[in-house]
C-alpha positions in Angstrom: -38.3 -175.1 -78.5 -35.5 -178.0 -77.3 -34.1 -178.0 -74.5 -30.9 -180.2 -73.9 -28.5 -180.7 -70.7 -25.2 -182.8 -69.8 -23.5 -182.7 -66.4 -19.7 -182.5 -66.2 -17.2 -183.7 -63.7 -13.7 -182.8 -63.4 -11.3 -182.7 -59.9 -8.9 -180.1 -58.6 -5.7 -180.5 -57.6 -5.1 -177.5 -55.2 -6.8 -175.8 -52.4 -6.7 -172.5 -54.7 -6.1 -172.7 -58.2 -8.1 -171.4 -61.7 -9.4 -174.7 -64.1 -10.0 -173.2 -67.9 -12.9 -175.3 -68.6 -13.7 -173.8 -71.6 -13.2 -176.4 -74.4 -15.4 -179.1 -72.5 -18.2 -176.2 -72.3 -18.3 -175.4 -76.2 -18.0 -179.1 -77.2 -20.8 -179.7 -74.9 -22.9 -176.9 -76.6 -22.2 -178.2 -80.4 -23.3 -181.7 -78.9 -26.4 -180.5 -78.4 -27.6 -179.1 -81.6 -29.5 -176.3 -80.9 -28.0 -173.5 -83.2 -29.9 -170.4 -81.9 -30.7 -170.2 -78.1 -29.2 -169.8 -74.5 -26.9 -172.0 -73.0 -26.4 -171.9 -69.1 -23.8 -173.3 -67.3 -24.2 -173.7 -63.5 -22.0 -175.1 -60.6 -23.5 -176.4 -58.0 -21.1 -175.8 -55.7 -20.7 -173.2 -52.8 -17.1 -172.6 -52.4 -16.0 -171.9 -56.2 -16.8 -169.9 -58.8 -17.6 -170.1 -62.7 -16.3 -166.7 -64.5 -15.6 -165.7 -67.8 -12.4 -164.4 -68.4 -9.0 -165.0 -70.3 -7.0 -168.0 -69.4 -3.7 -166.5 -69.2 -1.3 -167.7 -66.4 -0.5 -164.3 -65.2 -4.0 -163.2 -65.6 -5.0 -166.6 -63.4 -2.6 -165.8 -61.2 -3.5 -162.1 -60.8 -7.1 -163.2 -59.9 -6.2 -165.6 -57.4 -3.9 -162.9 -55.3 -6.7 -160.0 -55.5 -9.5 -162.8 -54.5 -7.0 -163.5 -51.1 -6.8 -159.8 -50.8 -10.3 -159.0 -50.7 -11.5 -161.9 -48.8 -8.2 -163.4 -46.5 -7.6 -167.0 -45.8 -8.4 -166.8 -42.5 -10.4 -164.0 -40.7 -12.5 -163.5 -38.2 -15.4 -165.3 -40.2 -18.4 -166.9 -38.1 -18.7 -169.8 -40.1 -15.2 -171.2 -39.8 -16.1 -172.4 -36.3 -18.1 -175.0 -38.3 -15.3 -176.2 -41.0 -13.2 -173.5 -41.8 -13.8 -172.6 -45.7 -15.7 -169.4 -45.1 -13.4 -167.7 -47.3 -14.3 -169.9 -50.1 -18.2 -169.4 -49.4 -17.8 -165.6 -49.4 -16.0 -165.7 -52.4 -18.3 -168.0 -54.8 -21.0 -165.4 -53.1 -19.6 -162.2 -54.5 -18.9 -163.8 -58.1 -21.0 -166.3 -58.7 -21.5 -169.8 -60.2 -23.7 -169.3 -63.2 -23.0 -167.8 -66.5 -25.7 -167.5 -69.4 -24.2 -167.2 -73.1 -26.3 -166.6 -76.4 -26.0 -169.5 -79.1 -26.0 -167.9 -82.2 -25.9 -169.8 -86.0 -24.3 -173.0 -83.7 -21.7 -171.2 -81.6 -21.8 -169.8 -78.3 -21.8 -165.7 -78.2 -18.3 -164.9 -76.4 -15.4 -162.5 -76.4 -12.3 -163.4 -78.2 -10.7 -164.0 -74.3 -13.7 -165.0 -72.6 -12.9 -168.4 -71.2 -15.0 -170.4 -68.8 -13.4 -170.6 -65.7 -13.8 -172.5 -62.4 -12.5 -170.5 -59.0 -11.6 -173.1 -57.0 -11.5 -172.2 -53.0 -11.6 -175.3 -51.1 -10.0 -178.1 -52.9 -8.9 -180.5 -54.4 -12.3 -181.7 -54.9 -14.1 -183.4 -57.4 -16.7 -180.8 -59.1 -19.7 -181.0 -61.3 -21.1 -178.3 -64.3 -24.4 -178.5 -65.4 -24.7 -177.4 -69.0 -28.4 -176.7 -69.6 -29.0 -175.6 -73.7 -32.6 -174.6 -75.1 -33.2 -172.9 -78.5 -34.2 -174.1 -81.7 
């Protein structure tokens, strides 16, 4: 078995906002070579989230407004007496910042609207993917 990884980097612009990341994520799995395996994308981060899910504005948009419903801005959250992003922390908590994907004959196992896409919470920031591929 191979094994394969590459580390992205890519900014935000907003405090809140949805980055489709999707195209640097599938180029990054045909770079490696493997054609049958698991690729798994991690972001090291603790105030945003990698989902899957369709990259539609409204869709983006939708997602954003039910994320500030469920977890508000501000609250009555311990951790913003240290620096006030516990909204953001509670957030990447509940969805996560992993996703693992099958690699089958070269291409990685998605839904037709399954895009990769980072939740940001606390920017603008600069952020980092890990792409991790192993497989044959």
């Amino acid at each position: 078995m191979r094994t394969w990884s590459k580390e992205l980097s890519f900014s935000t612009r907003k405090h809140r906002e949805i980055v489709d990341i999707t195209d640097e994520v599938l180029a990054a799995a045909r770079e490696s070579g493997i054609k049958n395996g698991l690729l798994i994308a991690q972001l090291p981060h603790a105030t945003a989230s990698l989902v899957l899910n369709e990259g539609e504005s409204g869709l983006k948009q939708d997602l954003l407004d039910k994320l500030e419903d469920l977890v508000p801005l501000r609250g009555d959250y311990k951790h913003d007496r240290i620096d006030d992003n516990a909204h953001a922390h509670l957030k990447s908590a509940f969805l996560g910042s992993s996703r693992v994907l099958p690699i089958v004959d070269g291409r990685v196992a998605r839904g037709t609207w399954q895009n990769f896409l980072v939740i940001e919470e606390d920017g603008p920031r600069t952020r980092r993917l890990v792409i991790f591929v192993m497989g044959e």
